[in-house]
N, C-alpha and C positions, 0 to 999 in steps of 0.2 A: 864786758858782760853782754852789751848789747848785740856785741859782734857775735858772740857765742852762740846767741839767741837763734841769731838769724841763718848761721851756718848749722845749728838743729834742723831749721825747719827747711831751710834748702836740702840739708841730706832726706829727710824724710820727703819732700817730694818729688827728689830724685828717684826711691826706691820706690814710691808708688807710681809716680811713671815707667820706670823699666819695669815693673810688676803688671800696667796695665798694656803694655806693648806686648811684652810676651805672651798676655792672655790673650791678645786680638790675631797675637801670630799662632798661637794652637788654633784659636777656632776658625783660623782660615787653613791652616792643614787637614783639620779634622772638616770643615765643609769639599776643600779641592780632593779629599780620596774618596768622601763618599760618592762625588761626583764622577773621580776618576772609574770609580768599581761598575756604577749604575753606567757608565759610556764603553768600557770592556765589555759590559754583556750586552748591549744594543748591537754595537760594532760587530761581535761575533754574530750576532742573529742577521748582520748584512751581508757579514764574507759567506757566511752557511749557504742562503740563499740566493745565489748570481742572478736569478732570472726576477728576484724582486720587484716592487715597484714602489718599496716603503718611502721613496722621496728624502730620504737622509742625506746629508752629507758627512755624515761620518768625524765631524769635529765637536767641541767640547762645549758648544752652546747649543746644549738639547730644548728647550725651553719653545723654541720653534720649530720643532719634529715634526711632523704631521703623528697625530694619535698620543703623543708621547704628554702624560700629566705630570708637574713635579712641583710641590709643595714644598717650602721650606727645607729644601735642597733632598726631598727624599719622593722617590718616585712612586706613584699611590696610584697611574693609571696608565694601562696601555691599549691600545685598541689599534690592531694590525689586522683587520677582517679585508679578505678579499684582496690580499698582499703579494698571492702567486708564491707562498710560503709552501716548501716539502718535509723543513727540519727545524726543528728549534733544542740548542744548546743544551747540556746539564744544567752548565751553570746560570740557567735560567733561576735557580732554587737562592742565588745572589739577590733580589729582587725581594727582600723578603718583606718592605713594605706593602708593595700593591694590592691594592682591592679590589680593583677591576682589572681583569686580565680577557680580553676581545680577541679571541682566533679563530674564527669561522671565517667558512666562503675560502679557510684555504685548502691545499693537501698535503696537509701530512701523514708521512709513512707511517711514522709511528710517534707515542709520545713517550719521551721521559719520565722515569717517576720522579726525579728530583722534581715535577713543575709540583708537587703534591707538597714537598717541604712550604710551599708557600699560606702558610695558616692564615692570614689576613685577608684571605681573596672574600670577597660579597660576593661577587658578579666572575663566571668562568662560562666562556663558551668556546667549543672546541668542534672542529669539522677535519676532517678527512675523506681520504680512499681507502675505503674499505682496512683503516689504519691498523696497521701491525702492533694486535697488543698483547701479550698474556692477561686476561680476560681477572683472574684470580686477584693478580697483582694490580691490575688499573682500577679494580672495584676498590680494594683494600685501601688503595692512595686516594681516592677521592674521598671516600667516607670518613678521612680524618678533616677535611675540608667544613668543619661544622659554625664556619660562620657565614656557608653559602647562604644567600637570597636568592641569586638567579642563576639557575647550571643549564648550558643549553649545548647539545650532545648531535652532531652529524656524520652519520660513515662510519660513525666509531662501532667495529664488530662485539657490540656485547648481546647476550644472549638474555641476562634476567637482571633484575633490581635487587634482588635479595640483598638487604642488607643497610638499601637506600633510607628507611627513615631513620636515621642517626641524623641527617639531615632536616631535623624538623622544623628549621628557618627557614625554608624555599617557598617563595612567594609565587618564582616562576619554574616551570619546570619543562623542558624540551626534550624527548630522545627521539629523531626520527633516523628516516636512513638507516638502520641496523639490523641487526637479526632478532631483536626481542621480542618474546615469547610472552608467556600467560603475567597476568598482572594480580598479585598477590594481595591479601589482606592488608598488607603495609602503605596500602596505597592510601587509609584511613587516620595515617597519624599526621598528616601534612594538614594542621589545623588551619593556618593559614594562607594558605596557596589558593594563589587565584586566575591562574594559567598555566593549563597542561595542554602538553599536545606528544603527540603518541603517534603522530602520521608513518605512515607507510613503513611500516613494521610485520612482524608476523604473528600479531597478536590475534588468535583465537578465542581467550574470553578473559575477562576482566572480572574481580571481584562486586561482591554486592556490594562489600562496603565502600564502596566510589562515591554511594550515595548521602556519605558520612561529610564530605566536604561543603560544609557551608558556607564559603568564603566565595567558591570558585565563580568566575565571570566568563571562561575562555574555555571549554573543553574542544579539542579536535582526535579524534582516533579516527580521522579518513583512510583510506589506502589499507585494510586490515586486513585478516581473515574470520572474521566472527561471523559466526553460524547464526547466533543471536549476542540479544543486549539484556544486561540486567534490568529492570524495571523501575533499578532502585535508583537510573540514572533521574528517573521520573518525580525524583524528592530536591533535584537540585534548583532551588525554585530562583537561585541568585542568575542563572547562564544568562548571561547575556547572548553567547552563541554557542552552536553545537556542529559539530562537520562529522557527518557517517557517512558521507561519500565514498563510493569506490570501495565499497566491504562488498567483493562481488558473491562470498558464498552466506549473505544475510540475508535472511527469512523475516518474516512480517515484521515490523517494528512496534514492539509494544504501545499500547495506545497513553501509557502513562507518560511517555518519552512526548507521542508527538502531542498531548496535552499540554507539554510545556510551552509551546506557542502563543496559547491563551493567554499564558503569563510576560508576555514580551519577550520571551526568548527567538533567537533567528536560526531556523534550523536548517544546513543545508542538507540536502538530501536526493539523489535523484528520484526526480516524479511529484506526487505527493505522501509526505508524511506518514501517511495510511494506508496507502495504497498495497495492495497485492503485490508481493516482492518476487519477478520474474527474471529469471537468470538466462542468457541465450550464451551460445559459444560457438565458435565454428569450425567444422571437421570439418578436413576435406579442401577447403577451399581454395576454386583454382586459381594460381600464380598469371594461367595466362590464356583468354580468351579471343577466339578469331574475333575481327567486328561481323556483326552480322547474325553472331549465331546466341541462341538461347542462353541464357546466363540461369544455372541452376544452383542455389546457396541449401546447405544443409545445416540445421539450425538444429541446437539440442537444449529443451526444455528442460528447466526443472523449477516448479511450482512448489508456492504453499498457500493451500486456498482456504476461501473461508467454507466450511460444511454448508449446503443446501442439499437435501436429500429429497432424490424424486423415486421414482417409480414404484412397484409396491412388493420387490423383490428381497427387499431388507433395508437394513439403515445403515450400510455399507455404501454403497450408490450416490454419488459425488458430482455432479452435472458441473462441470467448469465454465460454462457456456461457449461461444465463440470468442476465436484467438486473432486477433488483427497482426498482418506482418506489414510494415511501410520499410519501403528499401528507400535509403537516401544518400545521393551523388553530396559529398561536402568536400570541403579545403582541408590540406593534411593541416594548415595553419590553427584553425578551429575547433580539431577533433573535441576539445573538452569542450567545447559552446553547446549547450545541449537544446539551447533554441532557435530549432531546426524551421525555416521560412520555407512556404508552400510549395517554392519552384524546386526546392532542393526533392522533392519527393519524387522519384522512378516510378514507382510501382506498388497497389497496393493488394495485398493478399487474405485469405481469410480462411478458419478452419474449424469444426467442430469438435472438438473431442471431449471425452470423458474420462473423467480420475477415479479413478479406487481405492479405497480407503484414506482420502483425502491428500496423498500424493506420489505424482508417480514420473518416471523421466521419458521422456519421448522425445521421438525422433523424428522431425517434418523436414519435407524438400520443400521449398520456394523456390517455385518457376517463373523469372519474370523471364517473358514470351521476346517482347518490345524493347528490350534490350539487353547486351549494350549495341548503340549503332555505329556507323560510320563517321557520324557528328561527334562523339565520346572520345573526348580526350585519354592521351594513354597515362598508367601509371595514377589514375586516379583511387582517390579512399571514399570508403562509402560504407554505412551504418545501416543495420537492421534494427527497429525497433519494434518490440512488440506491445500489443495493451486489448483488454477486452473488449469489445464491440458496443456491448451493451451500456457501459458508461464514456467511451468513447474516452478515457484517460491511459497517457503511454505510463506504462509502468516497468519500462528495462532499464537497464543499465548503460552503460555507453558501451559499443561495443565493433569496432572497425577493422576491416581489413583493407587492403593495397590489390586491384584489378589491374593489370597490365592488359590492355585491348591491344590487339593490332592485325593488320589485314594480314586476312588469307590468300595467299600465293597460289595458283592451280597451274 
């Protein structure tokens, strides 16, 4: 009986042993295919790309990738930025863990919608040339993307956002490099978001309600085209900074905007803040000058002043006062350093005129006499900068051309 006993309990811990081996051998099958599927799609994102530099070697211990995150045998992050990447796989959409997904700084042609199956993404940032996309379809797949926090967008040809706040998690938000146009009302439901940037785009004007966002720390819309700025960006009293740089067809800047300074905000801006916003541009300008001989620049104005009315012919009559021109020799390396040292200055010029009905476009030559000489390097760049006389503040833009000097032959 006793022996019976014990030939029980041997069988039974027989069958819970082969019960607990077998269970150790599924979940090593079930860890080695997850692992096998997640190394098929890395490996294709290496053959795709020859000229890579992802640093893989292409075997079955990813864990030491460079960029590659893997938790509990399932892959949650990848970060390939600045990879020399042109393609990335369908079966990218295999990935259906990750949360961070890092593809900027490369070129790709174009992107797949399968990347858009990937519903788990936080964090997506994507960079291109001028990337091949149906514009319809790329919008559509992102916007199921609604557990983004950070979406940051380069070279990618989209033209508007419509559609974007479905997205109302986005903490950070980048679209630059693109063709995007006007910025809608929808710009006001990203209650949270507290970095935007909207650089060098084709934005023209931007909603009031911009100034809905109370969160925001980060606004940049440099590089644009806006005529003007809403005033209501003048309520964002959290910016820590602001960049309107290089909006070369901006007109005065609301005093409510640069009021935000007061508040500790850092506003970049060419000139100051305030200042009288003068536009120059250059027609004409010659490729290639003997040494020796007059260097004549044609400069074309277009102003928006503040009213002073003189004379006693009506309250049309607009005195701009005098217009300062300083010609300055610089480094092509420098072009954007806009603090220009004393020796850099050629030549300084000065003019009178008068505005009517408070603005008008004209047309000035500046004659510098004195050069360029025989000392003047050839193939050198050089800036015109203009500003009023009477406050002695430049108030242009940056704005440079390429001089080739070289001797005249007789």
């Amino acid at each position: 009986m006793k022996n019976s006993h014990i030939r029980i309990i041997g069988l039974y811990l027989c069958i819970y042993t082969l019960f607990s081996c077998t269970k150790e051998i599924d979940d090593s099958i079930t860890v080695s295919a997850s692992r096998l599927n997640i190394n098929s799609v890395l490996v294709k994102i290496l053959e795709d790309n020859p000229d890579n530099t992802l640093n893989w070697d292409g075997g079955y211990n990813m864990n030491f990738w460079d960029g590659v995150v893997i938790e509990n045998d399932k892959l949650i992050g990848l970060d390939i930025e600045h990879k020399g990447l042109t393609s990335l796989p369908s079966s990218i959409n295999q990935l259906t863990d990750l949360k961070t997904l890092k593809l900027s700084g490369n070129l790709l042609s174009k992107v797949p919608l399968e990347l858009f199956d990937l519903k788990n993404l936080e964090e997506l940032s994507l960079s291109g040339e001028d990337a091949e996309i149906l514009e319809e379809d790329f919008l559509n797949g992102l916007y199921t993307l609604t557990n983004l926090k950070k979406l940051s967008l380069s070279g990618i040809m989209i033209t508007n956002m419509d559609g974007i706040s479905v997205l109302e998690k986005l903490e950070k938000l980048t679209i630059e490099n693109s063709l995007l146009g006007n910025i809608s009302d929808e710009i006001a439901q990203f209650a949270v978001l507290t970095d935007l940037n909207l650089r060098n785009n084709k934005i023209e004007s931007i909603s009031a309600k911009i100034g809905e966002l109370q969160n925001i720390k980060t606004l940049d819309i440099s590089s644009n085209q806006f005529p003007k700025l809403p005033i209501e960006i003048g309520a964002l009293t959290t910016l820590e900074s602001l960049d309107i740089r290089q909006n070369l067809n901006l007109g005065q800047i609301p005093r409510e905007i640069c009021d935000l300074a007061v508040s500790g905000t850092t506003i970049f801006v060419e000139g100051e803040c305030n200042d009288l916003r003068v536009n120059a541009e250059y027609r004409n300008a010659p490729s290639g000058v003997p040494a020796g001989f007059p260097l004549t620049i044609d400069i074309w104005v277009n102003a928006i002043i503040e009213p002073r009315f003189i004379g006693v012919d009506g309250p049309f009559d607009l005195d701009f006062g005098e217009i300062g021109f300083e010609i300055h020799e610089i480094n092509i390396d420098n072009v954007f350093d806009m603090n220009d040292v004393p020796n850099q200055v050629l030549v300084i010029q000065s003019a009178t005129k008068q505005f009517i009905d408070g603005t008008r476009d004209m047309s000035f030559d500046v004659v510098a006499p004195s050069t360029p000489t025989d000392d003047l390097p050839e193939g050198r760049t050089y800036r015109v900068r203009l500003f009023n006389t009477e406050v002695g503040t430049v108030k242009t833009y940056l704005a440079t051309y390429e001089l080739v000097v070289f001797k005249l032959l007789l």
